[in-house]
C-alpha positions as semicolon CSV with decimal commas, in nm:
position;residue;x (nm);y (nm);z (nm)
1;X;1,544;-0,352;0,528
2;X;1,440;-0,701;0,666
3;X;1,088;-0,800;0,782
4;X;1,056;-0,737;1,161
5;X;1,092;-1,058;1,350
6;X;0,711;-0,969;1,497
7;X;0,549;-0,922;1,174
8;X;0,313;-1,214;1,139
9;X;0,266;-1,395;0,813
10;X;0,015;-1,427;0,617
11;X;-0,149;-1,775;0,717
12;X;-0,221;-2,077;0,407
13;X;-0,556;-2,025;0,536
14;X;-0,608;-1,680;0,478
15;X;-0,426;-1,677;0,200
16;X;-0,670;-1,944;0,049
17;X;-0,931;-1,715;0,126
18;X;-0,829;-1,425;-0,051
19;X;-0,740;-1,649;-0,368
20;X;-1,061;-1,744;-0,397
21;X;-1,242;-1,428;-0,333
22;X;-1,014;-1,284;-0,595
23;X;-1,129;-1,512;-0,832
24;X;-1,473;-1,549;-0,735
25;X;-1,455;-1,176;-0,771
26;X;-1,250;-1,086;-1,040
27;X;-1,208;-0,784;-1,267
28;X;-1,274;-0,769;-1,617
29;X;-0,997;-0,904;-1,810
30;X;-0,666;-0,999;-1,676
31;X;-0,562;-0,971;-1,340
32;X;-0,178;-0,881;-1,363
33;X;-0,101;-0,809;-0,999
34;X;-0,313;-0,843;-0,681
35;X;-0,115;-0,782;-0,330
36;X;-0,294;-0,816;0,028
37;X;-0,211;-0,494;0,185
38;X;-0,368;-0,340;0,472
39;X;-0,285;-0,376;0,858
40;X;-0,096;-0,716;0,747
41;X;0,112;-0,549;0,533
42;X;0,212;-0,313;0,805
43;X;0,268;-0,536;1,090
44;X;-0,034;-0,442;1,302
45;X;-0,256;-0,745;1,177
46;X;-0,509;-0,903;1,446
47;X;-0,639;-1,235;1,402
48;X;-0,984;-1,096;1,301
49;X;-0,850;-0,834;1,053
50;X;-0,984;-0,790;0,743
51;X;-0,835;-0,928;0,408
52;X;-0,747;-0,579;0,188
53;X;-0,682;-0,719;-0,151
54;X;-0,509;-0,410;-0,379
55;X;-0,458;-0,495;-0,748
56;X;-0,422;-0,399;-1,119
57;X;-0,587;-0,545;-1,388
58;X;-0,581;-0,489;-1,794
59;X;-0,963;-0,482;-1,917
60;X;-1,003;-0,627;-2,235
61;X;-0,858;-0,385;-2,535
62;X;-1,188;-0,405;-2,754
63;X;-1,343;-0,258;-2,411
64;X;-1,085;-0,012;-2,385
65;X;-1,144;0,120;-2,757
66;X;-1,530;0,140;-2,668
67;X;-1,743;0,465;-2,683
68;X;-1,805;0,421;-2,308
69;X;-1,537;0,199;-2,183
70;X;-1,664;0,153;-1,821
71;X;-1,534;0,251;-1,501
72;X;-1,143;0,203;-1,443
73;X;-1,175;0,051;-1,099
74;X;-1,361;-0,240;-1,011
75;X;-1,448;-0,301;-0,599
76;X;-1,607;-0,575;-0,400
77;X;-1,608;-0,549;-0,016
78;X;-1,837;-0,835;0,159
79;X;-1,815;-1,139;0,436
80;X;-1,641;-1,435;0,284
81;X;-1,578;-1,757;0,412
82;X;-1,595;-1,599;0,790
83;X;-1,328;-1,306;0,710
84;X;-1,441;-0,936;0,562
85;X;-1,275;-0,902;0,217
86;X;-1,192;-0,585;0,052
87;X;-1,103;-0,588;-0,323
88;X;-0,986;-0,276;-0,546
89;X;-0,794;-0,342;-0,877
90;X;-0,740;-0,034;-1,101
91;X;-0,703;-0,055;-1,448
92;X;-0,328;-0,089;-1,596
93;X;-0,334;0,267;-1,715
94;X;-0,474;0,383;-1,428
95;X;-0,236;0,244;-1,238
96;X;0,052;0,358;-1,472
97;X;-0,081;0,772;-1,440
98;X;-0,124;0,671;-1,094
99;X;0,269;0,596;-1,049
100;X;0,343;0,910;-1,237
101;X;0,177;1,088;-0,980
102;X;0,324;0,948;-0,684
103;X;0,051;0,774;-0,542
104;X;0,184;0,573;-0,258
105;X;-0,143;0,336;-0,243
106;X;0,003;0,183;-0,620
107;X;0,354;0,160;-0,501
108;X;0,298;-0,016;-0,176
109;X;0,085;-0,258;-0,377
110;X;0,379;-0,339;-0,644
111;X;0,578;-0,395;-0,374
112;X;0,410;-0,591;-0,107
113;X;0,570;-0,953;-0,083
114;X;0,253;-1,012;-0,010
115;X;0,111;-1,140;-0,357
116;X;-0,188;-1,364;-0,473
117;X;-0,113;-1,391;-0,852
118;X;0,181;-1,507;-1,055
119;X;0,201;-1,296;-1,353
120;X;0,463;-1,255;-1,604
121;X;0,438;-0,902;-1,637
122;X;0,489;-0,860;-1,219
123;X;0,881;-0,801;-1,261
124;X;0,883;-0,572;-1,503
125;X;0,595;-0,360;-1,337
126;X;0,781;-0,361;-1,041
127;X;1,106;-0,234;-1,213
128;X;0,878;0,058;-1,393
129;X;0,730;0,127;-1,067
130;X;1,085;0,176;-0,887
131;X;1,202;0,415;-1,200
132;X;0,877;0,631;-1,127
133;X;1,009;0,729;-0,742
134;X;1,008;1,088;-0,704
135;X;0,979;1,343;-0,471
136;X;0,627;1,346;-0,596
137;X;0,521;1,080;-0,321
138;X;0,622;1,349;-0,031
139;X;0,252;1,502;-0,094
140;X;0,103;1,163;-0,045
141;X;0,208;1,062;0,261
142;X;0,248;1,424;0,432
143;X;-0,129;1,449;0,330
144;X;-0,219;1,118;0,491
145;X;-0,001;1,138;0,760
146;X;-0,194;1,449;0,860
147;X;-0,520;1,252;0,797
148;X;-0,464;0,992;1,048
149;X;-0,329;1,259;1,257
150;X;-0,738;1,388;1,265
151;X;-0,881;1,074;1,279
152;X;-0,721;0,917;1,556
153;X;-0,806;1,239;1,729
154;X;-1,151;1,199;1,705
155;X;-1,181;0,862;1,796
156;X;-0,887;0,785;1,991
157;X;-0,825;0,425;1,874
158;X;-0,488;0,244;1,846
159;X;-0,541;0,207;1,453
160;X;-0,497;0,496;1,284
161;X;-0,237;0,659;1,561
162;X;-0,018;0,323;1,389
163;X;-0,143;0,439;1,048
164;X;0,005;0,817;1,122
165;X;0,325;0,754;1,212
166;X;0,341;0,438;0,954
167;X;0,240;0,695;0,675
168;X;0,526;0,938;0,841
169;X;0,812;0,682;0,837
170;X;0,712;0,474;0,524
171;X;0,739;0,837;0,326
172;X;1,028;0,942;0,517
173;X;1,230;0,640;0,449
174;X;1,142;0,618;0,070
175;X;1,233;1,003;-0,017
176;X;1,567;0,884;0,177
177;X;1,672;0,547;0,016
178;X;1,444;0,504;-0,232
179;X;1,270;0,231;-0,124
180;X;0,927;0,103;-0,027
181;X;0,939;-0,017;0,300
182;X;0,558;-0,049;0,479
183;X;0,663;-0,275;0,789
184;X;0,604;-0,055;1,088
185;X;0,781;-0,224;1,281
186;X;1,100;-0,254;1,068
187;X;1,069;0,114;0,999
188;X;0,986;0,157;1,409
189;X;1,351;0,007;1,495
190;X;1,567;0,164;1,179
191;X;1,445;0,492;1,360
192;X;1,492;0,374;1,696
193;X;1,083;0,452;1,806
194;X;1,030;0,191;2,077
195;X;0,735;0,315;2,151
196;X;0,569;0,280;1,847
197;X;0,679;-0,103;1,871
198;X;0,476;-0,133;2,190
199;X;0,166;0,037;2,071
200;X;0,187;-0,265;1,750
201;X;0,212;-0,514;2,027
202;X;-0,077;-0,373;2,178
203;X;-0,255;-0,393;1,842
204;X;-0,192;-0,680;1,714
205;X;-0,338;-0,827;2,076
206;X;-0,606;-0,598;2,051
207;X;-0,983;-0,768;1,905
208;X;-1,170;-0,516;2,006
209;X;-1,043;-0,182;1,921
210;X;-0,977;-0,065;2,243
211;X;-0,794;0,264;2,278
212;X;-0,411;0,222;2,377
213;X;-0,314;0,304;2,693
214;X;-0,329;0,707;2,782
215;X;0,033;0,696;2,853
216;X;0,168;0,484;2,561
217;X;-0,068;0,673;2,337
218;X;0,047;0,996;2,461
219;X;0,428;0,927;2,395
220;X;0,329;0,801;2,001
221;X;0,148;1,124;1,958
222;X;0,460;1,315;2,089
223;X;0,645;1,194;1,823
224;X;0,432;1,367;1,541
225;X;0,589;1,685;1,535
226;X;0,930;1,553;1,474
227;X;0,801;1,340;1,223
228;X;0,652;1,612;1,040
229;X;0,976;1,798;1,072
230;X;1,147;1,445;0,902
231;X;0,952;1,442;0,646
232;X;1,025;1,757;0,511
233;X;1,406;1,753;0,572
234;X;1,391;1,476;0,379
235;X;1,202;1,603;0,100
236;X;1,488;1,869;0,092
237;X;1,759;1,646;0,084
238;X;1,602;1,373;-0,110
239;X;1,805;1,190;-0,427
240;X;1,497;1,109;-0,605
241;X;1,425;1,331;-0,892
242;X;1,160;1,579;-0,839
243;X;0,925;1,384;-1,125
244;X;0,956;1,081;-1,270
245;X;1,132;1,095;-1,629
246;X;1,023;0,768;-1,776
247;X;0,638;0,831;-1,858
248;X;0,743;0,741;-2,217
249;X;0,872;0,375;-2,121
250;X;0,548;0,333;-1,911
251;X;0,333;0,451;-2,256
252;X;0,547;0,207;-2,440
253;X;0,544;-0,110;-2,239
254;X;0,146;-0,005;-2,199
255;X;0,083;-0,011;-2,581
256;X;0,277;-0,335;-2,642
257;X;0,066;-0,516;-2,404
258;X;-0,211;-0,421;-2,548
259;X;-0,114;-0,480;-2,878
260;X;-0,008;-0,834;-2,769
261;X;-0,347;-0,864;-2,640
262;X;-0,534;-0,801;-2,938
263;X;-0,306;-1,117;-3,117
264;X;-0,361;-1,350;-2,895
């Protein structure tokens, strides 16, 4: 799939921004891949949305080998040069288990085009990543889908009705073709939802969280039971295996670069 025509870009300004809160706020070690995810990933961005910065990172091996090693995530959320930041890099094996597992949140990171760093290692994390796709991920975003799902219904805002059906077509398409696709509204017109392309409009001119429309927001909601019904036939039909088969590469490539670490 190609990005959606209406999906804005990430600006040189913003960008700037979150380049230098990523290194004004760095990990320990070595950042290997940081992505800006988020609302601007999905094609629902505002002009005052906040900068979500996803990202792995490989701590230091003589910190790794330590008694008490340290937490495996490192966060910093603040105001930064007039936009709200929001930083989370996991550790690389983290990360790694986290693939295994089918976490969505990890694979939508590897693959956003949306990247701050140029690492080395970035192409052949994203090739590991791919090989991980299972049928594993269906439990991710079913389970998130249905979260949205609750919070848009106690709040009623535009935001996470997007997020629902994102969640629902972003798994959906993935368990299909085996591929991460988190543009909304690409994934909105491959499954012919116009709907759900007006209710982005209405986001991304939306500063101040105003609920949609009762109508429009009505005919989004409709669509959840059929996208819980899609979801599921295409867990049944999927072509991904039911669990990745390649945790031994991922241990392998993981020791190497840590091995190479120590030499340098």
């Amino acid at each position: 799939m190609s990005p959606h025509p209406h999906t804005p870009p990430l600006s040189a300004a913003n960008r700037a921004i979150a380049q230098h809160f990523l290194a004004d706020h760095a990990p320990p070690g070595e950042v290997v891949l940081c992505a800006i995810v988020g609302s601007r990933l999905y094609g629902y961005a505002t002009p005052t949305s906040d900068l979500d910065l996803k990202g792995i990172h490989q701590a230091p091996t003589a910190r790794v080998l330590q008694l008490f090693p340290g937490r495996d995530s490192h966060e910093r959320i603040t105001s930064y040069r007039g936009r709200e930041c929001d930083l989370t890099t996991h550790e690389l094996a983290t990360a790694l288990r986290l693939l295994l597992k089918g976490n969505g949140n990890m694979l939508e990171r590897i693959a956003s085009p949306l990247q701050l760093v140029d690492h080395p290692a970035v192409d052949h994390l994203r090739a590991l990543a791919r090989a991980t796709l299972s049928r594993r991920i269906h439990g991710h975003y079913r389970g998130y889908f249905r979260g949205m799902q609750r919070e848009h219904d106690r709040d009623g805002r535009a935001k996470p009705l997007l997020a629902s059906i994102r969640l629902a077509l972003t798994g959906t398409h993935m368990l299909q073709a085996g591929e991460v696709e988190c543009d909304l509204n690409t994934l909105a017109d491959h499954f012919d939802h116009p709907e759900v392309l007006e209710l982005a409009a209405f986001q991304r001119a939306n500063t101040h969280s105003a609920p949609p429309p009762p109508d429009l927001a009505r005919a989004v909601k409709g669509l959840w039971p059929h996208l819980e019904a899609g979801i599921a036939a295409a867990l049944e039909t999927s072509p991904l295996p039911p669990q990745p088969d390649n945790q031994h590469i991922l241990d392998e490539w993981l020791v190497r670069r840590r091995l190479e670490q120590v030499g340098r």
